[in-house]
N, C-alpha and C positions, 0 to 999 in steps of 0.2 A: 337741433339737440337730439332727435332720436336716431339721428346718423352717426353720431359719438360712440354709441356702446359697436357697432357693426365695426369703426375704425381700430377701437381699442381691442377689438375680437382679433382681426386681422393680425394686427402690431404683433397679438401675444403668439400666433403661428408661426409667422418670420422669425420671432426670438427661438422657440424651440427648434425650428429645424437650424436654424444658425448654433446655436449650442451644441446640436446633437454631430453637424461636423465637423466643430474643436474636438468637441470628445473624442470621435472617432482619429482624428488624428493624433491626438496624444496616446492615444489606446496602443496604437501601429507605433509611435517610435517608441512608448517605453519598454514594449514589448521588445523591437529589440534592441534595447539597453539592456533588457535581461537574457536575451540570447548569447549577447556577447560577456557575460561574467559581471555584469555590472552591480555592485550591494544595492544601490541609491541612481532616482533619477539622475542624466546625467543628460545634458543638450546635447553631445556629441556624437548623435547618431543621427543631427543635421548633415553630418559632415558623409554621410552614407551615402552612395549615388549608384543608380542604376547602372545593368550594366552595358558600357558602351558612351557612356558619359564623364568627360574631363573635363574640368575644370580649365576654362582663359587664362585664370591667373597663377603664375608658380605662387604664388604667397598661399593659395587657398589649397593645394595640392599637400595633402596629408599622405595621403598611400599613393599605391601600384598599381595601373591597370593589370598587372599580371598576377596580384593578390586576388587569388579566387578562390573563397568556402564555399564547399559543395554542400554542409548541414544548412548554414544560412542562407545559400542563393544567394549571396549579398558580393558585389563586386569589392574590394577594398585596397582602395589607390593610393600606395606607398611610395612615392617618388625616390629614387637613389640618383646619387650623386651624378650619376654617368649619366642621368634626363638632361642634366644641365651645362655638363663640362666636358669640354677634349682637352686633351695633353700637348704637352708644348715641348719640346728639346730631347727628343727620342732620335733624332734622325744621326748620321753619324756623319762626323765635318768632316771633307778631306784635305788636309795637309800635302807640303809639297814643300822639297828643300832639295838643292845642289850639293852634292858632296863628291866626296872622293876615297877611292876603294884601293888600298895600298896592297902588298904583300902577294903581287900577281908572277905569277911564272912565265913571264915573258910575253904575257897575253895581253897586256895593256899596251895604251898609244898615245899619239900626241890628240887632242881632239880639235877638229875644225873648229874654227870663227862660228861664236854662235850666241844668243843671250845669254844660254845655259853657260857657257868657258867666262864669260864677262860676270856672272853672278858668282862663279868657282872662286875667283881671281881677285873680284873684291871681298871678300871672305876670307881669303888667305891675309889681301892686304890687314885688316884689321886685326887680325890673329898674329899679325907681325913675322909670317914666314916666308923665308929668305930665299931668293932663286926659285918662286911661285911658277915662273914661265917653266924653268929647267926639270920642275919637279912632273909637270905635266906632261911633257916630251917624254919621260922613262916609260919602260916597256911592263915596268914592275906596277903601275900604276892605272887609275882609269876615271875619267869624269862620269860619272852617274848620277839620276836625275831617282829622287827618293821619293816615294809616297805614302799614306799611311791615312789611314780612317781612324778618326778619332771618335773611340765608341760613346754610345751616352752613360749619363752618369759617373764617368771616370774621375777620380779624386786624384789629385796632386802626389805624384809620385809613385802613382800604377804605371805599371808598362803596358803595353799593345804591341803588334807584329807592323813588323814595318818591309815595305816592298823595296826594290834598287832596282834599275835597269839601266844598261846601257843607251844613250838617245842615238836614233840619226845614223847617218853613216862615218860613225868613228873609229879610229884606227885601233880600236879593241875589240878581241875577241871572245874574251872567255873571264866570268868573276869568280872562274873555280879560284878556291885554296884563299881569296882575297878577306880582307877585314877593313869594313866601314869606318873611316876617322870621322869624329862628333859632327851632328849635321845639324842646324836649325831646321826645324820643322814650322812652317806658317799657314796660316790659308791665303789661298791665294786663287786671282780670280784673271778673267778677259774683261775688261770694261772698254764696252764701244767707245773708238775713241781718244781713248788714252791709253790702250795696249794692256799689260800681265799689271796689276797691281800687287802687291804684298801686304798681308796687316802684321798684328805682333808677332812675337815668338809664341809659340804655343806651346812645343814641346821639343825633345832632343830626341835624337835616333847615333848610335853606334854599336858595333859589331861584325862579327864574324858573317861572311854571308854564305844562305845556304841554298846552292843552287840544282838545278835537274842534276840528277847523280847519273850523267851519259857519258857516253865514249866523246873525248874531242875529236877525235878524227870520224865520227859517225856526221855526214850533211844533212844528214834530216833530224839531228838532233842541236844541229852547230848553235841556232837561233834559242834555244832554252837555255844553251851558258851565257847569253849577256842577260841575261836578268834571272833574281835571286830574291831569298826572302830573311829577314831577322827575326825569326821567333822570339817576343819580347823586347825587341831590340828597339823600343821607341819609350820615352819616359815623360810624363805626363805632367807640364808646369802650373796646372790650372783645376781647378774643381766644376765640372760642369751638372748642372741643375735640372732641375723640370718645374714645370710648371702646368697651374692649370688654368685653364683659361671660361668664361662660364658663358653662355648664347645674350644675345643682346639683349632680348626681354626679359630677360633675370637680372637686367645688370646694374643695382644698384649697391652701397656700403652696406647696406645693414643683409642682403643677401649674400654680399660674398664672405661678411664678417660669419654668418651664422655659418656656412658653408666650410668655413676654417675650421670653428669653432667643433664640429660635427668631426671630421677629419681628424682633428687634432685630438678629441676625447677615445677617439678609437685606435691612433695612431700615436705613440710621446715615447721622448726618450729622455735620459739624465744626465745633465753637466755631469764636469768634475769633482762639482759641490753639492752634489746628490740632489740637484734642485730639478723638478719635472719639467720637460721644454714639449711642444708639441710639435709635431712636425710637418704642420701645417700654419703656413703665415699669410694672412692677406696684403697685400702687398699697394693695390689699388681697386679700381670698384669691379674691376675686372681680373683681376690676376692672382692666382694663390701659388705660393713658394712653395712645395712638394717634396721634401727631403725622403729619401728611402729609408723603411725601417731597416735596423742592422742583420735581422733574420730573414729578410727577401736580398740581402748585396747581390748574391749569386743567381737571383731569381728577378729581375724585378718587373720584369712581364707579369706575373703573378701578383705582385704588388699592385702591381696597377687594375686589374683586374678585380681585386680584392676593393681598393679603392672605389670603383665605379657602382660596386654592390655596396656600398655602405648605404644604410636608409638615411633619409633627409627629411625629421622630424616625423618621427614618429611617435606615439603614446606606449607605455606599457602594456597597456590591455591590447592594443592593435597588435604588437612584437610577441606575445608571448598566441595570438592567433595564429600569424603567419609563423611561427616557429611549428603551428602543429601542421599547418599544411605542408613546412619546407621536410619536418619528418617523413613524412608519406611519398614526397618525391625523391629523399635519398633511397628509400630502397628500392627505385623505379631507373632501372640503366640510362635511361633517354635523357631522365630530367637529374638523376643523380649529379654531374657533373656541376651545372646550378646553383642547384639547391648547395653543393658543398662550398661553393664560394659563397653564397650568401650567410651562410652558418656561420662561415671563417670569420665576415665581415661582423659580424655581431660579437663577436667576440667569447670570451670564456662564459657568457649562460647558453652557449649552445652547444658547450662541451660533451654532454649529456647526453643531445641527440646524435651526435655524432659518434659516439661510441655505441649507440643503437646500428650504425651504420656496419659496424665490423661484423656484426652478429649476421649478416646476409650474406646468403648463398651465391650470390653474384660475387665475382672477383672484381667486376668494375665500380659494383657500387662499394664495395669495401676499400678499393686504392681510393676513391674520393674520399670517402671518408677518414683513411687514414694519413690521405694528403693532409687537409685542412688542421686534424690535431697534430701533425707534426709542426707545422706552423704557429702553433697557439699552445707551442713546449708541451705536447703531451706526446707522452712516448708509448699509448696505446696500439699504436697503429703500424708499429715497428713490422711486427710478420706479417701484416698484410703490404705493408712495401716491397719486402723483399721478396714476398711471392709474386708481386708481378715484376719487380725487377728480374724475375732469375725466369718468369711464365709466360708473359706477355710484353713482345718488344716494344708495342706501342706505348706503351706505360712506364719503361725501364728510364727514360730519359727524367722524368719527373719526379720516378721515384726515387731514383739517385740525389735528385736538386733537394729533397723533402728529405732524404736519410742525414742528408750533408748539411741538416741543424739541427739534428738530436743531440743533445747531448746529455746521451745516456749512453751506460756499458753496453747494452742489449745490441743498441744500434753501430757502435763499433764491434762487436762478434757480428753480424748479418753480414757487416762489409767486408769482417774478414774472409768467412764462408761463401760468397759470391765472387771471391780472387782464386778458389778450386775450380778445376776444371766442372762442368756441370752436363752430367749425363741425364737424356729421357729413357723411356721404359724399354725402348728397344736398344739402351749402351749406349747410344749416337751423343758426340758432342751436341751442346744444345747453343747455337751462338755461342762460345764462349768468349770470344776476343772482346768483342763487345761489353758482354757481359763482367768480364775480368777485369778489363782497365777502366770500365764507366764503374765500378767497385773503389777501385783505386784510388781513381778524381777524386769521387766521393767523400771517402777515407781521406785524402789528403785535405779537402778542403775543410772535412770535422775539425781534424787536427791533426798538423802536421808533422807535429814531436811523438805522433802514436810509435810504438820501438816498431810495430809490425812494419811499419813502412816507412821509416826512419831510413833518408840516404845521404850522398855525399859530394857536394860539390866538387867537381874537378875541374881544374884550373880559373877558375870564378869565372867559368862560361857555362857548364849546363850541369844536371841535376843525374846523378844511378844511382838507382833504386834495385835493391837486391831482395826479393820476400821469399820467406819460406813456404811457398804455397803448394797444396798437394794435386796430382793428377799429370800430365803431359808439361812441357817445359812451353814457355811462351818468350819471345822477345819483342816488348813495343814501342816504338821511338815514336816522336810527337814532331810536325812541325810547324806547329800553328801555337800561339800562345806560351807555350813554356817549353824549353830546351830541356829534355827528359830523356834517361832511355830506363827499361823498365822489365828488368828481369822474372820472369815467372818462374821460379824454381830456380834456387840456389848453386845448385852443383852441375851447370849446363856448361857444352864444353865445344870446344869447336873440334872439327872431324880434320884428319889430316890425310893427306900432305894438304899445305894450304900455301898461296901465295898471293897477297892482295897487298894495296895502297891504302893507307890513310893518309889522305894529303897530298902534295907535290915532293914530300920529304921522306917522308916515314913508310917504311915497308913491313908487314908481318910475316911472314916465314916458319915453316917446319915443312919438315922430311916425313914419307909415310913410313908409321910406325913411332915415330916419334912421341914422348909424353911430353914436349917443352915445344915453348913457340918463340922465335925469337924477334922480337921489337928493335927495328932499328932506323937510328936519322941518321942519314947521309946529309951535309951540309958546305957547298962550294968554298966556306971563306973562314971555317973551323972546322975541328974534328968532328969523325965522325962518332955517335953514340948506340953504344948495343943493350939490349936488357933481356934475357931469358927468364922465363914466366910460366907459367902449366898450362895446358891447356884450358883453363875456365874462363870463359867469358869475359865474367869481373876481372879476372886480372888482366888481360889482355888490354881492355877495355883503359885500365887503371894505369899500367903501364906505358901506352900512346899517348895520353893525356899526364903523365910527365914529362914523356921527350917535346911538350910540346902541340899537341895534338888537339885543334880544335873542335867544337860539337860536326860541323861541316865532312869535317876531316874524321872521326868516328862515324860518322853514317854514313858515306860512303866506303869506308872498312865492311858494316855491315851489310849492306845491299850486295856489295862484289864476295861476302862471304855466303851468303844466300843463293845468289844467284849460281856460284860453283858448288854448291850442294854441302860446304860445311858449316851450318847452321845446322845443328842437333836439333833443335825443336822450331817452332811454328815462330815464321816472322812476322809481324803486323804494321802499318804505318796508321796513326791518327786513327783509329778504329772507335770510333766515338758514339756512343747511341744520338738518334734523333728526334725530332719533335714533327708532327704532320704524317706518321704514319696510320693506315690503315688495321682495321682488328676484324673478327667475327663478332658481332653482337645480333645472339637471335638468330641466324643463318642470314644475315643480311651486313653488308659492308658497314662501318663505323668508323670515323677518321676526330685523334684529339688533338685539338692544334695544329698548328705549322709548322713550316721550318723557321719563321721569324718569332715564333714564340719560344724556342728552344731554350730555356734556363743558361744566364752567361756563361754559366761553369763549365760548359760543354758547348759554347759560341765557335759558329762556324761561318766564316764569312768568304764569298767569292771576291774574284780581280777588279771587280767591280762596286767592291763595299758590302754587297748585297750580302742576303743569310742564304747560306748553300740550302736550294730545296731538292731533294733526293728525290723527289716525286715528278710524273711527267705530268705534259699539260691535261691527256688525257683524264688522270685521277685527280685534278687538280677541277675540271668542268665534275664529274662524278659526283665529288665533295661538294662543289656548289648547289649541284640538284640536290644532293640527300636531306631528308627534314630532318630537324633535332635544334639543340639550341646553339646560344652563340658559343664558340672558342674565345681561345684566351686573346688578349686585346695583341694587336700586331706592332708588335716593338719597333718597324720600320717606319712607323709613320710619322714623317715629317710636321713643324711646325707650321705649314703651308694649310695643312688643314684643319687647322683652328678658324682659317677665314672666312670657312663654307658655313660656321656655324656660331660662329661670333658678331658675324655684320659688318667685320670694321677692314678698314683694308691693311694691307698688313705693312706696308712702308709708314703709316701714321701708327703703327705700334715698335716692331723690331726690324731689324736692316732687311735689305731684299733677298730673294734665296741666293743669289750669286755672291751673298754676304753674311751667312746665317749668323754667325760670332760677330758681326758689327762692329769689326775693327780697320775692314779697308778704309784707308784718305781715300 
């Protein structure tokens, strides 16, 4: 018994210090419960974790390892959507169809025994045309094998540029002056085994083709007349998709619903019946439907990027943390770029900080920021666009894609102002070609009924555009994407004496001295026809394209009026700004984006599909050593690399790459 009181001594020391470190730890989290804005206890700064510490399970991941408050030392792990998902259907399908190229000046032929003549021929048969063999023998005529990349995201009844070439050793020479009869466009593959397979129709390709503007009698030029190109000349029978796709450890319904569900609150758009749809669907316990908002069409590299920053459950108190640190990294160059997509991603209460953004002395970190509120319909950010579109090239491309959905007056005057010539402090043109027609796009794709840049189809093949714009005279023809030509100053004239070809028919003509030009078709099997016109451009221009005169058949007018020096002002081809180039930041090189992140508006694609990068390999390893954060997501990436990060193989999800559309038997 007198060992009872010693035991119950003992008991009551183990209770106090056991109490004493509850206390203490309750001490330590309410403490910061109150650091972080909290009125009232709150458990939630359980969820706090040192730093260098993640959490195994996505379900438990609240934040960002890259959520970092420098007042609290406190790591806070925001997860975004991009932890968990890659994108599905970015990569571009190619197409491939036999057709035939009529309207040749004697430069077509009969073509050899071939599969391509057996696929020409069963084609014709079904189209029901008569003396199929006979028509193929003509010398007016030519079998051509057509190609064409089918870009992502294209909706049903968008066009694309489509390729022709002559195949093989066939009895044609040249697709000058020729025009494409309707081609079916399919994918089409080698399957070991069973030889060229075919799936559906995909889409349709016809038109005028427009080939190297060379001498035919030039031999080192001979090989660029059998193959040509259709700007626009492909039309698109199908709506293709994206998708996301989320890593196996994540992958269950109630992850990928919530994961919709996050996308879709950020991202929604409106029937016809004003009813809110989102445009994000789950689809399976793996797969999210990803519709482009209508303000990224032109962009949607961006969109996806935007996407990937969206947070993946977060609290109020936590967003309205990281908003004050994302503040402090907008007016920081390095991290500015970041920090403005993640703003974007939050949507309109980060409005606020981003127009804090403008107010910096930095021109970079100001075009971020007035990236993202052009995005998010604020038209704040208008002169800091246009200053670096008109200051800085590396920035011009983007900031044209960002002008090109204001729709505000402000931002149609900027664009008109950026189609002037643009002098620096020493007089010097400053780019302006560039600078004048990425204006243009711009402006066209605002709106196209604007009067400033209101033009006129001629002969429902391509687009002239006449602006009254002030400084030096410009002429720009396009041949990629849309049949364009694009007058910079109204009253530009051609210089005489002048004597060139449009076409295999049509000749221009004036005498030196002369103020008339005379337009005229000669034609073997009728009359011939004459038109006298003045020397302006427009009319000349106006006048070919009544006798007859295809886009083809005008640009090669202009290149031979050029090339003989009557061309009054400055010629340009496709002079497009681009994405991937290099700036000064700090006395130290800075590169934003690629050339595959380029805004579609201004989509530039080589013979090969690929996005034209203007940059060599050299500044391409440079860009990979420099620190800084990630660029925009690379719109080339195929749905092959979902595999590296999904777990699953990809023939037990969608068809194999040599089948992306999963339509070959």
């Amino acid at each position: 018994m007198a060992i009872m009181p010693e035991i119950c001594a003992c008991l009551w020391r183990v209770r106090k210090v056991v109490s004493l470190c509850v206390l203490i730890g309750l001490t330590a989290g309410l403490s910061g419960c109150q650091q972080l804005g909290l009125r009232s206890p709150d458990w939630d700064f359980l969820k706090l974790k040192p730093p260098g510490f993640r959490s195994q399970s996505p379900d438990d991941d609240d934040f960002s390892d890259e959520d970092f408050d420098d007042e609290l030392q406190t790591r806070i792990e925001v997860p975004m959507v991009g932890d968990y998902t890659t994108f599905s259907g970015l990569h571009r399908v190619v197409l491939e169809g036999v057709g035939l190229v009529v309207g040749l000046n004697g430069t077509g032929g009969d073509p050899p025994p071939s599969p391509y003549r057996e696929v020409l021929l069963d084609d014709m048969s079904r189209r029901d045309v008569k003396d199929a063999k006979k028509i193929l023998r003509s010398p007016s005529t030519a079998l051509v094998v057509v190609r064409a990349y089918l870009p992502p995201l294209i909706r049903k009844g968008d066009r694309f540029d489509v390729e022709v070439r002559i195949p093989g050793e066939s009895g044609a020479t040249s697709l000058a002056g020729g025009r494409l009869y309707e081609t079916i466009l399919t994918e089409t593959a080698i399957i070991p085994g069973r030889g060229q397979m075919r799936g559906h129709i995909v889409a349709r390709a016809q038109g005028p083709v427009l080939t190297a503007l060379a001498d035919p009698d030039d031999e080192e030029q001979a090989g660029a007349l059998k193959r040509g190109s259709i700007p626009g000349g492909g039309l698109s029978l199908l709506d293709r998709d994206m998708a996301l796709y989320v890593r196996t450890d994540f992958r269950t319904y109630r992850n990928i619903t919530r994961l919709a569900d996050r996308i879709g609150r950020r991202f929604f758009a409106y029937d016809r019946h004003g009813i809110r749809e989102p445009l994000a669907e789950a689809q399976t316990d793996q797969r999210i439907l990803l519709k482009v908002h209508p303000r990224y069409l032109e962009n949607y590299p961006r969109f996806l990027q935007v996407v990937r920053n969206i947070a993946f459950r977060e609290s109020t108190v936590a967003q309205r943390v990281r908003m004050k640190r994302l503040e402090q990294q907008l007016l920081t160059p390095k991290t500015a770029e970041l920090a403005s997509l993640q703003l974007e991603a939050i949507g309109d209460p980060a409005v606020p900080i981003l127009r804090t953004g403008l107010k910096s002395k930095d021109l970079e970190c100001r075009f971020h920021a007035a990236m993202s509120l052009a995005y998010l319909e604020q038209p704040d950010g208008i002169d800091a666009l246009k200053e670096s579109a008109q200051s800085e090239r590396a920035f011009r491309v983007f900031a044209y894609a960002a002008l090109s959905t204001v729709e505000d007056p402000d931002a149609h005057m900027a664009l008109r102002d950026l189609m002037d010539v643009q002098l620096d402090d020493n007089g010097k043109d400053v780019d302006s070609a560039e600078t004048r027609y990425g204006a243009f796009r711009a402006l066209w794709m605002l709106d196209p009924h604007d009067p400033f840049i209101a033009g006129d189809k001629l002969n429902k093949d391509f687009w002239l555009h006449v602006l009254p714009t002030k400084g030096d005279s410009m002429l720009h023809m396009t041949q990629r994407k849309r049949a364009e030509i694009v007058l910079f100053g109204e009253d530009q004239e051609f210089l005489t004496p002048i004597a060139v070809r449009a076409g295999n028919h049509i000749l221009v003509t004036s005498k030196p001295g002369s103020n008339g030009i005379v337009v005229s078709r000669f034609s073997a099997r009728g009359e011939d026809q004459r038109k006298t016109v003045s020397r302006r451009v427009a009319d000349v221009i106006r006048a070919a394209a009544e006798l007859g005169a295809t886009y083809p058949d005008i640009a090669l007018l202009l290149v031979q009026a050029d090339q003989q020096g009557n061309m009054e002002g400055r010629f340009e081809i496709d002079a497009l700004p681009r994405a991937g180039r290099y700036f000064d930041r700090a006395g130290r090189r800075a590169r934003i984006g690629r050339a595959a992140q380029t805004p579609n508006i201004f989509d530039r694609v080589d013979d090969d599909g690929s996005a034209d990068d203007s940059d060599s390999p050299e500044e391409e390893e440079v860009a990979d050593k420099e620190p800084g954060i990630a660029t925009l997501v690379d719109a080339r990436s195929s749905s092959r690399d979902v595999d590296k990060d999904v777990g699953k193989s990809k023939e037990s999800r969608d068809p194999p790459w040599w089948n992306p559309m999963g339509w070959l038997n």
